[in-house]
C-alpha positions in Angstrom: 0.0 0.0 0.0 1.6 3.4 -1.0 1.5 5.7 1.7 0.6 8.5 0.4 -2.6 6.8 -1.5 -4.5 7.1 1.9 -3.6 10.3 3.4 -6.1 10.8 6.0 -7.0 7.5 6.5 -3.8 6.4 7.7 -4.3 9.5 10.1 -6.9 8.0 11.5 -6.7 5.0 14.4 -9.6 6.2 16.8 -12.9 8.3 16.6 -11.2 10.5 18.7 -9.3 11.1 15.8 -11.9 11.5 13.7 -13.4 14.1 15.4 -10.5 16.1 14.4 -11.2 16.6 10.9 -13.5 19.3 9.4 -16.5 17.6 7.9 -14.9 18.9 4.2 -12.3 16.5 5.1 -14.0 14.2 6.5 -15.8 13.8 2.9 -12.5 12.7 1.7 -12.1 10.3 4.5 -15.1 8.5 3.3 -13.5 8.3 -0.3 -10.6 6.7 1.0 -12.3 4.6 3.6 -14.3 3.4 0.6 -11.3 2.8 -1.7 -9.7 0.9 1.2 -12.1 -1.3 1.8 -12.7 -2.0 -2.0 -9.2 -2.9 -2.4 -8.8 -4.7 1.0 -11.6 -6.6 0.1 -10.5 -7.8 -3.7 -7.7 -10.2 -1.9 -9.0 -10.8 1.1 -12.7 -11.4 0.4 -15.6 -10.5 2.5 -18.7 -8.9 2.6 -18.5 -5.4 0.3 -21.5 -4.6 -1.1 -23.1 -3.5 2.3 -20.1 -2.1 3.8 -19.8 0.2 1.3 -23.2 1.4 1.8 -22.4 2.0 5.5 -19.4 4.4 4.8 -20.7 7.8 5.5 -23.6 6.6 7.9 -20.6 5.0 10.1 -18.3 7.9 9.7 -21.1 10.2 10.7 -21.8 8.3 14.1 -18.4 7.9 15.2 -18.1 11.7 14.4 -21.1 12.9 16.4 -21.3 10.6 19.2 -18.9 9.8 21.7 -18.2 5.8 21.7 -17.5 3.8 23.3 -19.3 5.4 26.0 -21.8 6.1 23.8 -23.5 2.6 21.9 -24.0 1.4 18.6 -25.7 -1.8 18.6 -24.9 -2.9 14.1 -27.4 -5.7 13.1 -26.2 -9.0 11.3 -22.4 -7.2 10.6 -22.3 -7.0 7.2 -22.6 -3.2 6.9 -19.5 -3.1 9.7 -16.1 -2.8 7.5 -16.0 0.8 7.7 -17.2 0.5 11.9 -14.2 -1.9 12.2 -11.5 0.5 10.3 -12.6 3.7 12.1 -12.0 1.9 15.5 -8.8 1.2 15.8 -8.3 -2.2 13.0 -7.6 -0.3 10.2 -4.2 -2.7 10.3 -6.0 -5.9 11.4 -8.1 -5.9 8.4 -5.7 -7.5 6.3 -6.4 -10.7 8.1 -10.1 -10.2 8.6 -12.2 -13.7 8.2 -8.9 -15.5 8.8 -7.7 -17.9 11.2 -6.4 -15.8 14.0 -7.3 -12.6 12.8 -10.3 -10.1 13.4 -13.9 -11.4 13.2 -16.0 -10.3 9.6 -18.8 -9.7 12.3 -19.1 -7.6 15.6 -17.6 -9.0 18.6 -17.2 -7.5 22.4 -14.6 -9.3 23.4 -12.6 -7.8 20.1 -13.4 -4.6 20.5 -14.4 -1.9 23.1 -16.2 -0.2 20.3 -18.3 -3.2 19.1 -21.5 -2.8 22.1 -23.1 -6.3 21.2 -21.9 -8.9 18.8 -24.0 -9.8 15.5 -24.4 -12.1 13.2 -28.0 -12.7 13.3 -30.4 -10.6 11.8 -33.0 -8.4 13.8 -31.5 -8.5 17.2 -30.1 -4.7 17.5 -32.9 -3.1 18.7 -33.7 -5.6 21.4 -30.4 -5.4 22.3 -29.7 -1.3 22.6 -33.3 -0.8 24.1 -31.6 -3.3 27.3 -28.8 -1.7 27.1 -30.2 2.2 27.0 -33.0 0.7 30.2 -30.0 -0.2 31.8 -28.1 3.2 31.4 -31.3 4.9 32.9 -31.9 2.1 35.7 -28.0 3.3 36.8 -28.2 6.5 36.2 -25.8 7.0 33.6 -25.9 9.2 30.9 -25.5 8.3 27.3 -26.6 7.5 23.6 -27.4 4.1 22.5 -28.0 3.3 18.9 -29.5 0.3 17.1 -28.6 0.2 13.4 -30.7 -2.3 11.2 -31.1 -2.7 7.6 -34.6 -2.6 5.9 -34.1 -6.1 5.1 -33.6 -7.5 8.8 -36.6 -5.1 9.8 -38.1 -7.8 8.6 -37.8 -10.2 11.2 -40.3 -10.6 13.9 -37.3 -10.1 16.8 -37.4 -6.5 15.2 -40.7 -5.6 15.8 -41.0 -7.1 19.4 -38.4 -4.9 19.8 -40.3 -1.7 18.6 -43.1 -2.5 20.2 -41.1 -3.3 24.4 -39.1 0.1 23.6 -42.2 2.1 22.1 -43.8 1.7 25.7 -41.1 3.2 27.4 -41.3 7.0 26.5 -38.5 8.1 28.9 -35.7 5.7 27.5 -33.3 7.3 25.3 -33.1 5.0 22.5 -31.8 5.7 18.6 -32.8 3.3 15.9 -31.3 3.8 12.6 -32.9 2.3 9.3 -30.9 1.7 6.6 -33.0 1.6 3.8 -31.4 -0.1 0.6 -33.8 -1.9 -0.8 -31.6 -5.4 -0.3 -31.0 -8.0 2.3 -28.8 -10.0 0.5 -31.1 -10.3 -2.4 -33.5 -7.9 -3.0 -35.9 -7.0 -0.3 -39.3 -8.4 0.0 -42.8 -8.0 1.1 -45.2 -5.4 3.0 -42.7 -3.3 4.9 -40.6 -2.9 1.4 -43.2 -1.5 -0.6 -44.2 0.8 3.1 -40.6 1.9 3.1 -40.7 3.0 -0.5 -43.8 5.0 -0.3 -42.2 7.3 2.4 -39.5 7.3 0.9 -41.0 9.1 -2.6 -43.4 10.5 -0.9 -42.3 14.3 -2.4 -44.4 16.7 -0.7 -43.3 15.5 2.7 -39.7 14.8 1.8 -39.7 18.6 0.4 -41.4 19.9 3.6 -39.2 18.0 6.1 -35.9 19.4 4.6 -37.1 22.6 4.8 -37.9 22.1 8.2 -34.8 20.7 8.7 -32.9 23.7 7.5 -34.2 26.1 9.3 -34.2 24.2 12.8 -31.4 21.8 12.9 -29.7 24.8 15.1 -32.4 25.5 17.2 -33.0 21.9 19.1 -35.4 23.1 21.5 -37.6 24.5 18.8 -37.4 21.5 17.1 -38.9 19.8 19.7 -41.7 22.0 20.1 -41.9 21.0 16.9 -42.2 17.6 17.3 -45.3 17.9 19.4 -47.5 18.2 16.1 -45.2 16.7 13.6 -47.7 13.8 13.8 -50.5 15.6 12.5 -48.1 17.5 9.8 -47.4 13.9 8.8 -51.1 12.1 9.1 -51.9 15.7 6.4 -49.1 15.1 4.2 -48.8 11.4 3.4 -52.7 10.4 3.9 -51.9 7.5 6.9 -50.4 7.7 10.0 -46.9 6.2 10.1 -46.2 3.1 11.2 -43.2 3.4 13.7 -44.9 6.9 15.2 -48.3 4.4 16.0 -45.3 2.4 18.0 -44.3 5.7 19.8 -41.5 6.5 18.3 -40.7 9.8 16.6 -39.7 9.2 13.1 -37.3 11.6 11.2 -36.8 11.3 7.7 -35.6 9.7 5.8 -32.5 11.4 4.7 -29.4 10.7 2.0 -27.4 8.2 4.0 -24.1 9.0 1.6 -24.4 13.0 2.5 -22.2 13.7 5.1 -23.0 17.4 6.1 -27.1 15.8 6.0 -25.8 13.2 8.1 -23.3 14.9 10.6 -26.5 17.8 11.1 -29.6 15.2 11.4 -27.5 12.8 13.6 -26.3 15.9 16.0 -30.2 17.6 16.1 -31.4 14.0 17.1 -28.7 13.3 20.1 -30.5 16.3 22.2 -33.8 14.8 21.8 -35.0 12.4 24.4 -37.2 9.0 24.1 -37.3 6.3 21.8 -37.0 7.8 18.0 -35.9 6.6 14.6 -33.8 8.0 11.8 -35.0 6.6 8.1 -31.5 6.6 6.3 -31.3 5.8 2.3 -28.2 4.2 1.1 -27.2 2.5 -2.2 -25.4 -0.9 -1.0 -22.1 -1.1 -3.0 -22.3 2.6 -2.8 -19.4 3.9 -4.9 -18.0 1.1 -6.9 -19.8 0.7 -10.2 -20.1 -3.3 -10.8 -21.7 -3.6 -6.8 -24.2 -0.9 -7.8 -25.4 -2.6 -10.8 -25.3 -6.1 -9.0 -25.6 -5.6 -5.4 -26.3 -9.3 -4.8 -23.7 -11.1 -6.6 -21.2 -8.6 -4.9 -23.0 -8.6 -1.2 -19.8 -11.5 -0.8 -18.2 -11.8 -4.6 -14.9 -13.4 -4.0 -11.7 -12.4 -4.8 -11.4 -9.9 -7.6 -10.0 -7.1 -9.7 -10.3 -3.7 -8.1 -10.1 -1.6 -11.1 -11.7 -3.9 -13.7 -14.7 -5.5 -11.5 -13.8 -8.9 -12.8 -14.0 -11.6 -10.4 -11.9 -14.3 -9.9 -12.9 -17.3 -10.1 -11.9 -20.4 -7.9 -10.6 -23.4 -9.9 -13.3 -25.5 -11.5 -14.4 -28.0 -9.4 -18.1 -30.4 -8.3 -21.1 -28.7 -8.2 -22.2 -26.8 -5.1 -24.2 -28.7 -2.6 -26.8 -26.0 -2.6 -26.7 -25.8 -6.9 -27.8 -30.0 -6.3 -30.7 -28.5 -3.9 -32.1 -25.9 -6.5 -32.2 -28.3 -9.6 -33.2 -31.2 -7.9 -36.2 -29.1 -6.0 -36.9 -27.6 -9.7 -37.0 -31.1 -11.2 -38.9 -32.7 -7.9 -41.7 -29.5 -8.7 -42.1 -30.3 -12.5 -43.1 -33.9 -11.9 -45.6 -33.6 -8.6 -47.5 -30.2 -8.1 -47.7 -30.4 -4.5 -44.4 -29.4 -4.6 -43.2 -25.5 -3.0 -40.5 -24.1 -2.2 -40.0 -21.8 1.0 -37.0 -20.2 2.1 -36.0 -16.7 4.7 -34.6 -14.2 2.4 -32.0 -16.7 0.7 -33.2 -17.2 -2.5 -30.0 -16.9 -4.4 -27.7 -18.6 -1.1 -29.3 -21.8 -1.4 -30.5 -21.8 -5.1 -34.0 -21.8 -4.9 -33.7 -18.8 -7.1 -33.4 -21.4 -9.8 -36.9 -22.7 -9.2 -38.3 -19.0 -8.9 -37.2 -18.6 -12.1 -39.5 -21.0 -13.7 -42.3 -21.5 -10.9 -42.2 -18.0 -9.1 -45.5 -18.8 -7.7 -44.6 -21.7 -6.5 -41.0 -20.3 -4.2 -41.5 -18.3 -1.4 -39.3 -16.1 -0.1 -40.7 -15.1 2.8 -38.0 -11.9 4.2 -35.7 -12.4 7.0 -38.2 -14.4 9.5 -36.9 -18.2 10.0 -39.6 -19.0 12.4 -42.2 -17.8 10.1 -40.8 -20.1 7.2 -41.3 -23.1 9.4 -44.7 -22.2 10.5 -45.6 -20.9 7.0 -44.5 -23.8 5.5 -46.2 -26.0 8.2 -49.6 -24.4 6.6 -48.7 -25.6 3.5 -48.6 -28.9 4.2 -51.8 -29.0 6.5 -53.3 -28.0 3.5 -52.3 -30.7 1.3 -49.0 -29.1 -0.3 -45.3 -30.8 0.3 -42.9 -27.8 1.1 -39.2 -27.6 1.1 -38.1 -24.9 3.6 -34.7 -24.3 2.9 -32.7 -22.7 5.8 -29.0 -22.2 6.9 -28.5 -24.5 9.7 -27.2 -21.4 12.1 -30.8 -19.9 11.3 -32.6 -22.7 11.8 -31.8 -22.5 15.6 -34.4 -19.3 15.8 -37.1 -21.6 14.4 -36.7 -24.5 17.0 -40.4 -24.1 19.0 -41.5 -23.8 15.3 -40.3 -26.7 14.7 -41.3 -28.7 17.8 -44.7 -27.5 17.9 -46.4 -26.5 14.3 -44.4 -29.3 12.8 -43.1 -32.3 14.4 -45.9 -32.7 17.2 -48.2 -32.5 14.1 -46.7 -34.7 11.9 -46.8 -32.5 8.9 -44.8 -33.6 5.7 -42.3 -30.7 5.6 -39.2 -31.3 4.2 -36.6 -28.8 5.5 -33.6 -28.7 4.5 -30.6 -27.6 6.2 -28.4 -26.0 4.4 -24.4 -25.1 5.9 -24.4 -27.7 8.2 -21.3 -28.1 9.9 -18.1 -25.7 10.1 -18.8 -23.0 7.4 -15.2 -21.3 7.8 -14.8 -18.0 7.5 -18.3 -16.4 8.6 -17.2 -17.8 11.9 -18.7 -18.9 15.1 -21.9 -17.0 14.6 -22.5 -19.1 11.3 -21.4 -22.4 12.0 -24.4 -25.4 11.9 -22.9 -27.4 14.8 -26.0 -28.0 17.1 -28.8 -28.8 14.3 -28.2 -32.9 14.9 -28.4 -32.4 18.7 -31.4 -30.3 18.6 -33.7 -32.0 16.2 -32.6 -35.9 17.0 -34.6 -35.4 20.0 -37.7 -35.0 18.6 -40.2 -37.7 18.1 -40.8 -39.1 14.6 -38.6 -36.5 13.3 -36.7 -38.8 10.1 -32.9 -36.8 9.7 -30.8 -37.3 6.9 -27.1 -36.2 6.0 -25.9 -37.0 2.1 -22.6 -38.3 1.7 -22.1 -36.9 -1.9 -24.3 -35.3 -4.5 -26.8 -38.4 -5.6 -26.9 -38.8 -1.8 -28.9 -35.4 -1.4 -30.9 -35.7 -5.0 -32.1 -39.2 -4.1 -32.8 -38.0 -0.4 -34.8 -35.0 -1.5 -36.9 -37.5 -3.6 -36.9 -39.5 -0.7 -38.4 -37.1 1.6 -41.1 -35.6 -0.9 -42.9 -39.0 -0.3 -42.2 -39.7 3.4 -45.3 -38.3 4.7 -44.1 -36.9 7.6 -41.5 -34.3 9.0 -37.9 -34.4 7.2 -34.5 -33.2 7.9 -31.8 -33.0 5.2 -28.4 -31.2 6.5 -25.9 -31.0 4.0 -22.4 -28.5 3.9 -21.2 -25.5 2.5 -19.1 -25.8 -0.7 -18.6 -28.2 -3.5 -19.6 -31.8 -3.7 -17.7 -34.6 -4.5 -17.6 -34.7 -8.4 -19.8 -37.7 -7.9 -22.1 -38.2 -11.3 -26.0 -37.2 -10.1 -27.3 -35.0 -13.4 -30.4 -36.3 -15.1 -30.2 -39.4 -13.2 -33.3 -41.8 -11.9 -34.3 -41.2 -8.9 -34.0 -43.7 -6.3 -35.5 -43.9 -2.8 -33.4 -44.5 0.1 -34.9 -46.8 2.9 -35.0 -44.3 6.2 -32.6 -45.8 8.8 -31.1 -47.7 7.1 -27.0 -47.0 6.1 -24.3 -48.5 4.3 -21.1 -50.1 4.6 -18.8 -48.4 1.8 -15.4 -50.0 2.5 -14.5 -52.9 3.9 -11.6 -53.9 6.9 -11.0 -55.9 10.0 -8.7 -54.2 12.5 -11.1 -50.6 12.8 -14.9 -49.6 12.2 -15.3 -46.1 11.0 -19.0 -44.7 11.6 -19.5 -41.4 9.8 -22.7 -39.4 8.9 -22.7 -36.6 6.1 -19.6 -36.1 4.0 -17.5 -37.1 6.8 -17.8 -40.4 5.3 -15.3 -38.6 2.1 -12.1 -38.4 4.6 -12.6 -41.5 6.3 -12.5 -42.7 2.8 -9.4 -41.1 2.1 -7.9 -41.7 5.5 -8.7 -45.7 5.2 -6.6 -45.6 2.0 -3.4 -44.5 4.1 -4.0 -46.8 6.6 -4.2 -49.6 4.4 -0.5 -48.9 3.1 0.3 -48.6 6.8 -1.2 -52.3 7.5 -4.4 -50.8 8.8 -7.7 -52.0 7.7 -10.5 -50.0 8.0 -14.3 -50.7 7.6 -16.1 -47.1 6.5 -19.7 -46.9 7.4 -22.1 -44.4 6.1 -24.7 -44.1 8.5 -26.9 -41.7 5.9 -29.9 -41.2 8.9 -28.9 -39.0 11.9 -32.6 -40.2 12.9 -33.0 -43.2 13.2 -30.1 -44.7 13.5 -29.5 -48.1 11.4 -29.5 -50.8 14.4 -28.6 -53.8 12.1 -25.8 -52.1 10.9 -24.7 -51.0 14.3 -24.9 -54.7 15.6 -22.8 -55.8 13.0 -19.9 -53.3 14.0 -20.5 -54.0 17.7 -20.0 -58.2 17.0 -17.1 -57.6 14.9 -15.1 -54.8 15.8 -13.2 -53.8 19.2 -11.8 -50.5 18.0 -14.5 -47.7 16.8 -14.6 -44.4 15.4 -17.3 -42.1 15.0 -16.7 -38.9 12.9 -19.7 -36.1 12.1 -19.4 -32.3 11.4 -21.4 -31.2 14.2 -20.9 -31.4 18.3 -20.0 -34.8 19.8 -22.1 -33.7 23.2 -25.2 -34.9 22.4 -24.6 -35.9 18.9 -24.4 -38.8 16.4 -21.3 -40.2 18.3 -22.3 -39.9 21.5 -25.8 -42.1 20.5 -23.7 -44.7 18.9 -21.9 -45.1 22.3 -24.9 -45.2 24.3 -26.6 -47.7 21.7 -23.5 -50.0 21.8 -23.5 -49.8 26.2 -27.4 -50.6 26.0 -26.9 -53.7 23.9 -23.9 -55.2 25.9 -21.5 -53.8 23.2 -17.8 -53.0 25.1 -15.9 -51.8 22.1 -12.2 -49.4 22.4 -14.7 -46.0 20.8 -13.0 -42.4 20.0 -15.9 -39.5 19.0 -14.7 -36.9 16.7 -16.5 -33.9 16.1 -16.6 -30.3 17.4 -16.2 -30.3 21.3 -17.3 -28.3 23.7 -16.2 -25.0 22.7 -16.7 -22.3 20.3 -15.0 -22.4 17.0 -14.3 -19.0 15.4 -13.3 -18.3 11.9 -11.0 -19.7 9.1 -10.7 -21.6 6.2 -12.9 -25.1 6.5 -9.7 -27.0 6.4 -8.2 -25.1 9.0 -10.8 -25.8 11.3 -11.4 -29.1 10.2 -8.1 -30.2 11.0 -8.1 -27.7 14.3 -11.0 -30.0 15.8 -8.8 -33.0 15.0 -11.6 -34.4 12.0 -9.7 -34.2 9.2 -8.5 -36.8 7.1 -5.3 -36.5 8.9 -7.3 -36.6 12.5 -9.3 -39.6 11.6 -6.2 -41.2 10.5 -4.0 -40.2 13.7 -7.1 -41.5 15.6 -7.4 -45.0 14.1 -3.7 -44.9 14.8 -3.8 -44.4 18.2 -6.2 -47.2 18.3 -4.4 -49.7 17.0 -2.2 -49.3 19.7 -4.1 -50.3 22.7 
């Protein structure tokens, strides 16, 4: 990096620096800060599109308020590059998103200035209204501020929060919209279409920056002011609004990439007390021409070419797990009309964009509101339909009661599939799918099923669509094995039942998922050390194949276990229990993630850092062979 490229931003390592510059040169801050980011983020990828739409609004907070004693609260993360760079990490940023380095999300024990950590959509305003009761139940005196995008508005979380925080009049609370018109695709349902009404709404956008003008000096005025704004507003856009029925005073909205607009609105609203919010428009990959014009593709695009926008692709390899999901579910639709697809705002992440293509009135993308996708899609199937509600596994934890109670206590044939199960690398600890098997194994006539390869997950989908009754299918992030599974028959796969896919006599190998891929690989070494190895696919997380499990308790003393999920209370640790219940006293290891958080890095990296790798599996048959 050429020194001289980044004049003022290599000036600045706090907001206390920050606050030094005049807001003329703060505007070149942002261009920098923007620039940075861009080319940070071309060889070290991460999320860009949003970040970039966040530049001014962050620069603008950390300008006007005083943090950390004052809080921002940032929803999901995403829109936090700039937060991160303007707090001191400017540096660490070169190794965000990788083993050992800074987190791609919010994090207390990171930062000072991150308040709460994120992740997860829809939890800021929850979070800052505790955090600005507590302030007042102390005594203390400061700001707190939630930021939230339009698309995680969307969530119910949000709106519980709106309405607890809406009650309490006296707290001093700060919610910041940031309207873009994207989650990570484009933004859907009632609240969008809302939003943009206010937002063209001419007469009353002309009239409140007039208003503006001539009172964003006078606070106390303003104020006054405030006491009939309501009426002003009823007159101007024909409805009352929506967050000012919720008690809280809306301002806006306002050009989320004009500083001076921003520094003003954000410095009028500090002196006024009680729960209000600021609508903020932003472009998301504000300021970089090829994230403009394709703000989805480039939320996350990959490593690529700064001044040319082209991407760089990653070598050729299988098809993605989640490409398998969208063209079997598109194939599954065209041959049974029962068939509908359901998914939280991730259309385009799990390829069910490919069915919405064809069918779009047959895919639902329901916004940012996992336990509404469950219950939604529990509906559907009450009313004779077969949906497949497709949600990250990391989600799919805010839909568990959903689950339990519309669902599996009904015994409604919904086929959810789980997608980013296991260790997802660099998103981190906030994304990883490690507790989906241990939560949903308990439930009652619950079937769950892990694919081992590609046809695994194409002939289980098939599966499920005539099972009749609830139906879990967790598979990874990332490419497949290169096994052969286009345009082939379908075939059904008997539920509990697995397979044995490599035979041995000295060590039994149980794996579910594509774990069963470096046993595989790991039973090939051992077999040139003298080793053999037996490799069992168990296929069903729920229930378990007991045949096949007496067969490896009779013949083998030395067991393995291996599943991409946590051993307490997992796969592993039911295999044990099975094999003590049945008189079975074999030499047993469990690999998995233990108990403890795993943070961020490549999938390899943390494959072989919970010692599950091919290499682990290996060291651990090993070590067996040694007792």
């Amino acid at each position: 990096m050429q020194a001289d490229k980044y004049i003022l931003l290599n000036k600045i390592d706090s907001p206390e620096d920050l606050k030094r510059l005049s807001e003329d040169e703060l505007r070149t801050y942002c261009d920098e800060l923007r620039r940075y980011i861009i080319e940070e983020c071309s060889v070290n990828p991460g999320h860009l599109a949003s970040s970039l739409g966040a530049v001014e609004l962050s620069s603008a907070l950390h300008y006007v308020f005083d943090t950390p004693h004052d809080k921002i609260v940032w929803d999901v993360g995403h829109q936090t590059y700039p937060h991160k760079i303007i707090t001191g990490r400017r540096e660490a940023f070169h190794h965000k998103r990788q083993l050992g380095g800074i987190s791609g999300f919010p994090r207390m024990e990171e930062s000072r200035y991150d308040a709460f950590g994120g992740g997860h959509a829809s939890v800021s305003i929850s979070a800052a209204f505790g955090m600005a009761k507590a302030a007042e139940l102390r005594g203390e005196h400061h700001s707190v501020v939630a930021v939230i995008g339009d698309g995680s508005m969307t969530g119910g979380l949000a709106f519980e929060g709106l309405n607890n925080a809406g009650a309490c009049r006296d707290t001093n609370l700060l919610v910041i919209l940031n309207d873009n018109n994207m989650a990570i695709d484009q933004a859907t349902g009632a609240l969008k279409n809302y939003l943009l009404k206010i937002s063209t709404s001419v007469h009353y956008n002309r009239f409140k920056q007039r208003l503006w003008g001539i009172l964003s000096h006078t606070p106390r005025l303003l104020r006054l002011c405030q006491k009939t704004g309501n009426a002003v507003k009823q007159g101007l856009l024909n409805k009352s609004n929506l967050f000012e029925s919720l008690n809280f005073r809306y301002f806006g909205p306002v050009d989320g990439h004009n500083i001076e607009e921003l520094v003003r609105t954000l410095r009028a609203l500090k002196d006024i007390p009680g729960p209000k919010l600021l609508h903020v428009l932003t472009v998301k990959g504000k300021g970089y021409n090829p994230a403009e014009q394709d703000k989805c593709t480039w939320h996350a695009p990959g490593r690529f070419n700064p001044q040319t926008g082209e991407r760089i692709a990653s070598k050729g390899g299988a098809d993605r797990y989640q490409d398998v999901f969208g063209i079997t579910l598109l194939e599954l639709a065209r041959t049974d009309e029962r068939v509908v697809g359901v998914t939280p705002a991730m259309p385009t992440g799990c390829s069910m964009n490919i069915m919405m293509r064809e069918m779009p009135d047959r895919c639902f993308d329901v916004g940012i509101a996992e336990g509404h996708a469950v219950t939604f899609s529990a509906g559907l199937a009450a009313a004779g339909m077969v949906p497949f509600c497709n949600i990250y596994s990391t989600f799919m934890q805010r839909a568990y009661d959903n689950v339990i109670h519309d669902v599996a206590i009904q015994k409604l044939p919904v086929v959810m599939c789980l997608d980013r199960g296991g260790l997802v690398g660099e998103d981190g600890v906030t994304h990883h799918g490690l507790f989906d098997m241990v939560a949903f194994a308990a439930l009652p006539d619950m079937i769950i099923a892990a694919p081992m390869n590609e046809r695994e997950l194409r002939n289980m989908m098939y599966t499920a669509l005539h099972a009749g009754c609830p139906y879990m299918i967790r598979y990874p992030r990332g490419n497949g094995e290169g096994v052969e599974w286009r345009g082939r028959e379908f075939e059904e796969i008997v539920t509990g039942v697995g397979r044995c896919v490599r035979e041995g006599d000295d060590v039994a190998v149980l794996t579910v998922g594509t774990m069963g891929n470096f046993a595989l690989r790991a039973a090939d070494r051992a077999l040139k050390e003298g080793i053999g190895v037996a490799c069992y696919d168990l296929r069903f997380v729920k229930p378990l194949d007991e045949e096949l499990l007496d067969e490896v308790g009779r013949r083998f003393r030395r067991v393995v276990t291996v599943e991409d999920g946590a051993v307490r209370g997992g796969v592993g640790e039911a295999v044990s229990a099975w094999f003590a219940r049945h008189g079975y006293r074999p030499e047993i290891r469990n690999l998995g993630v233990g108990d403890e958080w795993i943070h961020h890095g490549t999938p390899g990296e943390l494959y072989a850092l919970c010692g599950y790798d091919e290499e682990g599996i290996l060291e651990t048959v090993r070590s067996l062979m040694k007792k």
